[in-house]
C-alpha positions in Angstrom: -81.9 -194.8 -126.4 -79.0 -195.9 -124.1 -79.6 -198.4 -121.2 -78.3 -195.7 -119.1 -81.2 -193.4 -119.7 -83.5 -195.6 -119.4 -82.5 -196.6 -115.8 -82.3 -192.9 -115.0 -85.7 -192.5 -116.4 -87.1 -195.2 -114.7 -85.3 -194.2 -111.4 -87.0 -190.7 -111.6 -90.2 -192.8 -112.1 -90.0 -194.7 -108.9 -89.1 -191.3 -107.1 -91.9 -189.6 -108.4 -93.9 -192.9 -107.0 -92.8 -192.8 -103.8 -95.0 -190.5 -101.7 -97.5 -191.8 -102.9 -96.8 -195.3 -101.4 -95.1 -194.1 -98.7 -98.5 -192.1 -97.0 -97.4 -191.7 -93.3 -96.1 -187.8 -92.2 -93.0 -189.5 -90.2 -91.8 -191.8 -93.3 -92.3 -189.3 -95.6 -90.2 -187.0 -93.5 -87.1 -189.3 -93.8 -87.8 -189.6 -97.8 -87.1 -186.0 -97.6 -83.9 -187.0 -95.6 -83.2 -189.5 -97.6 -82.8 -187.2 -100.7 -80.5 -184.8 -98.8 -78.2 -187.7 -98.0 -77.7 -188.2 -101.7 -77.0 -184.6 -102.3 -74.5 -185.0 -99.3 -72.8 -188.4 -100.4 -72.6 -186.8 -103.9 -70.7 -184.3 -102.7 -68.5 -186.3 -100.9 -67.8 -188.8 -103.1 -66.4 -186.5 -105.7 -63.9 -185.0 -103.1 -63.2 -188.9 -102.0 -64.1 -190.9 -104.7 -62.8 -189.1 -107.7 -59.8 -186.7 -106.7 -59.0 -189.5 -104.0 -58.6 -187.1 -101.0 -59.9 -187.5 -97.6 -62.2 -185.2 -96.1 -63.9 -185.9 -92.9 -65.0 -182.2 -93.0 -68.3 -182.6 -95.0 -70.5 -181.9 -92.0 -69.4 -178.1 -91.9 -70.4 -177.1 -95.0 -73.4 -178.8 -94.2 -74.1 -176.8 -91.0 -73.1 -173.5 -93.1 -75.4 -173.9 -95.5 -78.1 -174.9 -93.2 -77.1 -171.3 -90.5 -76.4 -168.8 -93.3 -79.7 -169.5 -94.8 -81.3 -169.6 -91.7 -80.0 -166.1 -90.5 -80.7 -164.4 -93.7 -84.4 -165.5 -93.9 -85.1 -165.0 -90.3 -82.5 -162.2 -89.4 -82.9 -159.8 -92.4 -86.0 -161.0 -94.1 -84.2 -162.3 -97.2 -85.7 -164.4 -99.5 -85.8 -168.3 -99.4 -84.1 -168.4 -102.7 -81.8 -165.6 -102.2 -80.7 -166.7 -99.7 -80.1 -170.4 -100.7 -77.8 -169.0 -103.2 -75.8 -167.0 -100.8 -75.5 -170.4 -98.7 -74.1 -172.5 -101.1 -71.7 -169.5 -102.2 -70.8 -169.4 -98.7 -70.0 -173.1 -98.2 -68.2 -173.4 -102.0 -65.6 -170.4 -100.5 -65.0 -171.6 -97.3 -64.5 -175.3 -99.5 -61.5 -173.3 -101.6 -60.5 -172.1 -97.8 -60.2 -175.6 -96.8 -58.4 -176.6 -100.3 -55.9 -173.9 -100.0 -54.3 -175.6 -97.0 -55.6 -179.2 -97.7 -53.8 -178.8 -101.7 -50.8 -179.1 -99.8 -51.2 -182.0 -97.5 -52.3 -185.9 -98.4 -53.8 -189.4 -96.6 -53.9 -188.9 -93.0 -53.0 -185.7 -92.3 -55.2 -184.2 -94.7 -58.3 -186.5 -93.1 -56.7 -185.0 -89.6 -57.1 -181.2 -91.1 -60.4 -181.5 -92.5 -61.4 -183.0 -89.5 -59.8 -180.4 -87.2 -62.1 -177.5 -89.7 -65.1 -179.3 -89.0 -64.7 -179.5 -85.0 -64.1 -175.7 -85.9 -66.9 -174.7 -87.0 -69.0 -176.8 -84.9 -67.6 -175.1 -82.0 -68.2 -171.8 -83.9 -71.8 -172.4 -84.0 -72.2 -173.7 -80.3 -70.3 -170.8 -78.6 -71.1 -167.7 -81.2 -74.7 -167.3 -79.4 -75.0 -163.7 -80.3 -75.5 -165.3 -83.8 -76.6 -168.6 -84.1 -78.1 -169.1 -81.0 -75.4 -171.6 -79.2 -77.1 -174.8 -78.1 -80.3 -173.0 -77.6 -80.8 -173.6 -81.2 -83.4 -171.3 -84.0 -86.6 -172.2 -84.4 -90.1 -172.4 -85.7 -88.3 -172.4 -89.5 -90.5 -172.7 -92.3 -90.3 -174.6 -95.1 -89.9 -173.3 -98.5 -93.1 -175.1 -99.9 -96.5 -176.0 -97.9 -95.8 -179.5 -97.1 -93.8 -182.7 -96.5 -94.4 -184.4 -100.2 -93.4 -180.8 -102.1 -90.9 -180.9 -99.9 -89.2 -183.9 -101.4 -90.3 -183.5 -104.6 -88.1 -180.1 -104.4 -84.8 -181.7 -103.0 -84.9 -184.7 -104.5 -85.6 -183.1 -107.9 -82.6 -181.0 -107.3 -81.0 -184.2 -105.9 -81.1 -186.0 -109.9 -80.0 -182.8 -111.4 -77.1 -182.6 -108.9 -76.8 -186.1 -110.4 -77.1 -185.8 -113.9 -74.9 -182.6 -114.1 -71.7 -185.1 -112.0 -72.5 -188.0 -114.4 -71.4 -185.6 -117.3 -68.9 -183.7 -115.1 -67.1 -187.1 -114.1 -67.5 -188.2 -117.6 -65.8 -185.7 -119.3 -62.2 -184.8 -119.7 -62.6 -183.3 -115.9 -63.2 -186.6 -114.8 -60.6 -188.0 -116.4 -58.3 -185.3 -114.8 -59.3 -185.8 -111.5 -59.1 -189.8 -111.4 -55.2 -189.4 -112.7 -54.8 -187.1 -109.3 -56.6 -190.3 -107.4 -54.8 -192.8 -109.4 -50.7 -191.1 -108.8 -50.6 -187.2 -108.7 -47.4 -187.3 -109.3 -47.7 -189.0 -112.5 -50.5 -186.9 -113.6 -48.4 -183.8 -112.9 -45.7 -185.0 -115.4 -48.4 -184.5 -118.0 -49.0 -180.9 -117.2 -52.1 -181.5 -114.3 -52.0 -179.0 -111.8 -53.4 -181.4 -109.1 -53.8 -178.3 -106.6 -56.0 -176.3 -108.9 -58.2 -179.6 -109.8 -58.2 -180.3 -106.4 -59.3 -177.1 -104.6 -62.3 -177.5 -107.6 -63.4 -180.8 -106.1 -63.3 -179.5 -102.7 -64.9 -176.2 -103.6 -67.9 -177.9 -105.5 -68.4 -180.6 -103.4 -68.7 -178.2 -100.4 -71.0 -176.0 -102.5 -73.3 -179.3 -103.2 -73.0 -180.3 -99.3 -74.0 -176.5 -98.1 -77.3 -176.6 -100.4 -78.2 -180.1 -99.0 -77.6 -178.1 -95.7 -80.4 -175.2 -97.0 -83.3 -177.6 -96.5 -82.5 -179.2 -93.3 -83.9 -176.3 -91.0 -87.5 -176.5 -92.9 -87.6 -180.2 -92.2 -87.0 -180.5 -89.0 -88.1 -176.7 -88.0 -85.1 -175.8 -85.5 -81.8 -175.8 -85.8 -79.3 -176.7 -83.6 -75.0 -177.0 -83.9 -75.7 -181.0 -82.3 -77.2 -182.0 -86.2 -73.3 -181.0 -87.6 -71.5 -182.6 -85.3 -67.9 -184.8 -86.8 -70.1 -188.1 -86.5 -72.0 -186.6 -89.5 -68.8 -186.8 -91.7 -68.2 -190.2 -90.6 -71.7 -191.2 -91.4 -71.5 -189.6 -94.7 -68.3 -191.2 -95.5 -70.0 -194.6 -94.5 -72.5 -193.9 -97.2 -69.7 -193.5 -99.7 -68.1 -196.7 -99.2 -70.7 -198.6 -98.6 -72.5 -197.6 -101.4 -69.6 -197.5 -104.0 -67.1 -195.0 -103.7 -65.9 -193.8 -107.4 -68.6 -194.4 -108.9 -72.3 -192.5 -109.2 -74.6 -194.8 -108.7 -72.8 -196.4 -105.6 -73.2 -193.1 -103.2 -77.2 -193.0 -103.8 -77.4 -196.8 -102.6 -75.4 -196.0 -99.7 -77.2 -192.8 -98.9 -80.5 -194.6 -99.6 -79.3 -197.7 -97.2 -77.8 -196.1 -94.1 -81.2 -193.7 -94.4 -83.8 -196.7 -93.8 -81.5 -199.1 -92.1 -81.9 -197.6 -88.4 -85.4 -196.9 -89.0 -86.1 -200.1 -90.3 -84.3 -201.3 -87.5 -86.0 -199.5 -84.4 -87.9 -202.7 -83.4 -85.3 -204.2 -82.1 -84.9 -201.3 -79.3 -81.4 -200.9 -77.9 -79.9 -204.0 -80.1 -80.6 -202.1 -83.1 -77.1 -200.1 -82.9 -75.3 -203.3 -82.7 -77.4 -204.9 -85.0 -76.4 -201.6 -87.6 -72.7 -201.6 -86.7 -72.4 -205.4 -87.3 -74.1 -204.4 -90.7 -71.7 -202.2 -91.5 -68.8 -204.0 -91.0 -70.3 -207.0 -92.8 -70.4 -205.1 -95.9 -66.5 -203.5 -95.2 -65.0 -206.7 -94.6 -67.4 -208.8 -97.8 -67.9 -206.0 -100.3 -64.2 -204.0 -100.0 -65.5 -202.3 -103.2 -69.0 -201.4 -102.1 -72.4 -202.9 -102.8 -72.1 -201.8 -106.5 -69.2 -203.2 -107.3 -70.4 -206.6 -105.4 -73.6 -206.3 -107.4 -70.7 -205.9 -111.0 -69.0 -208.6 -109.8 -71.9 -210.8 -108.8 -73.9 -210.1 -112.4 -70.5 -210.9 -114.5 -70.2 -214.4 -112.7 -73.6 -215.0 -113.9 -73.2 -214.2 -117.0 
């Protein structure tokens, strides 16, 4: 047996472990949180960190999921699972959308683009109140299981799946293909890669990957309001990215797992405890360019 299925073994180990050190309701509310920050830098991090294009859009696909689940279940009775299906259909398509104009653009003005669709579709969900509500927000949403714990037992099972299945993706020939589109496109189209087609994939399944992150939001939290997709999620999801690791797997679940507890753990210190974060943050930009995984590489090979 590998090392590297050992560690994933183990990992799902100390997941299964956790609710049952962590006992409080409000903690094990942001486990559940926690779990659908590493389906959401996942997502991202294949868009960013493997086909090397900028999206600061990742909190609309978020919000879709999270709304067309929503108004299916509660609008016209459908199913929780039905409906969770559609919702991540929904968010992969409107993904392509995005990729059929983003194919075409690069660096800057493709971050400006993606960022322009998500201020789009936030101000979608704010003003089209005959639907979602508007700032008045949907609630008493149910869960799809009885509690908290089965709660993130569900996502975060479907979080290491999510996992497992990108490990393979990213280790295939696919991956292979979309890193030569990071590394030089143009390069990579001189051997017959049709970076456009590759690309409008990454975008389409990491939107579809975002939007089911987006289906258990609601039951969490029990309302839903347009404020929980607003642009700064995308910049606190890309956070996650780099800090974590971007381009690699593991890297993305540290920094989801980090920027989760950090301003929780941090609350004691009242109203210093933004500075305190933002200091953090920049800290690790400025002394771990590569992320804390790569720091971590780095650090273990001196050792050794």
């Amino acid at each position: 047996m590998s090392a590297r299925i050992v560690y994933f073994l183990l990992s799902i180990l100390v997941v299964a472990a956790l609710p049952w050190l962590i006992t409080t309701p409000y903690w094990r509310g942001i486990l559940v949180l926690c779990a659908m920050n590493v389906l959401l830098a996942l997502s991202l991090n294949l868009v960013m960190g493997y086909a090397g294009q900028l999206n600061l859009g990742q909190s609309a696909f978020f919000g879709i999921g999270a709304y067309v689940s929503t108004l299916l279940i509660k609008s016209y009775g459908w199913s929780f699972w039905l409906a969770a299906l559609a919702a991540v259909g929904a968010a992969g398509l409107l993904g392509l959308a995005l990729a059929a104009f983003a194919v075409r653009l690069r660096g800057h003005y493709l971050a400006i683009a993606s960022l322009g669709f998500a201020v789009i579709t936030y101000q979608v969900l704010v003003n089209w109140e005959k639907v979602t509500q508007g700032v008045r927000g949907i609630y008493g949403i149910l869960p799809p299981v009885p509690n908290t714990t089965a709660l993130f037992y569900l996502v975060a099972a479907i979080a290491v799946l999510v996992y497992a299945l990108l490990d393979n993706l990213v280790r295939s020939p696919i991956g292979e293909t979309l890193r030569a589109i990071r590394e030089d496109e143009v390069s990579a189209a001189s051997l017959g890669v049709n970076g456009a087609l590759w690309k409008a994939f990454a975008f389409g399944l990491g939107a579809g990957i975002a939007g089911l992150a987006g289906v258990f939001y609601p039951g969490l939290v029990g309302t839903l309001v347009p404020d929980a997709f607003n642009i700064v999620e995308s910049f606190t999801m890309m956070a996650m990215v780099i800090v974590g690791g971007m381009g690699t797997m593991i890297g993305p679940v540290v920094g989801a797992v980090v920027l989760t507890f950090l301003p929780e753990l941090l609350r004691g210190f009242g109203e210093l405890r933004l500075m305190i974060y933002g200091i953090a943050l920049t800290l690790v930009v400025l002394f771990m360019p590569g992320g804390m995984v790569q720091a971590w590489m780095t650090l273990r090979a001196r050792i050794r």
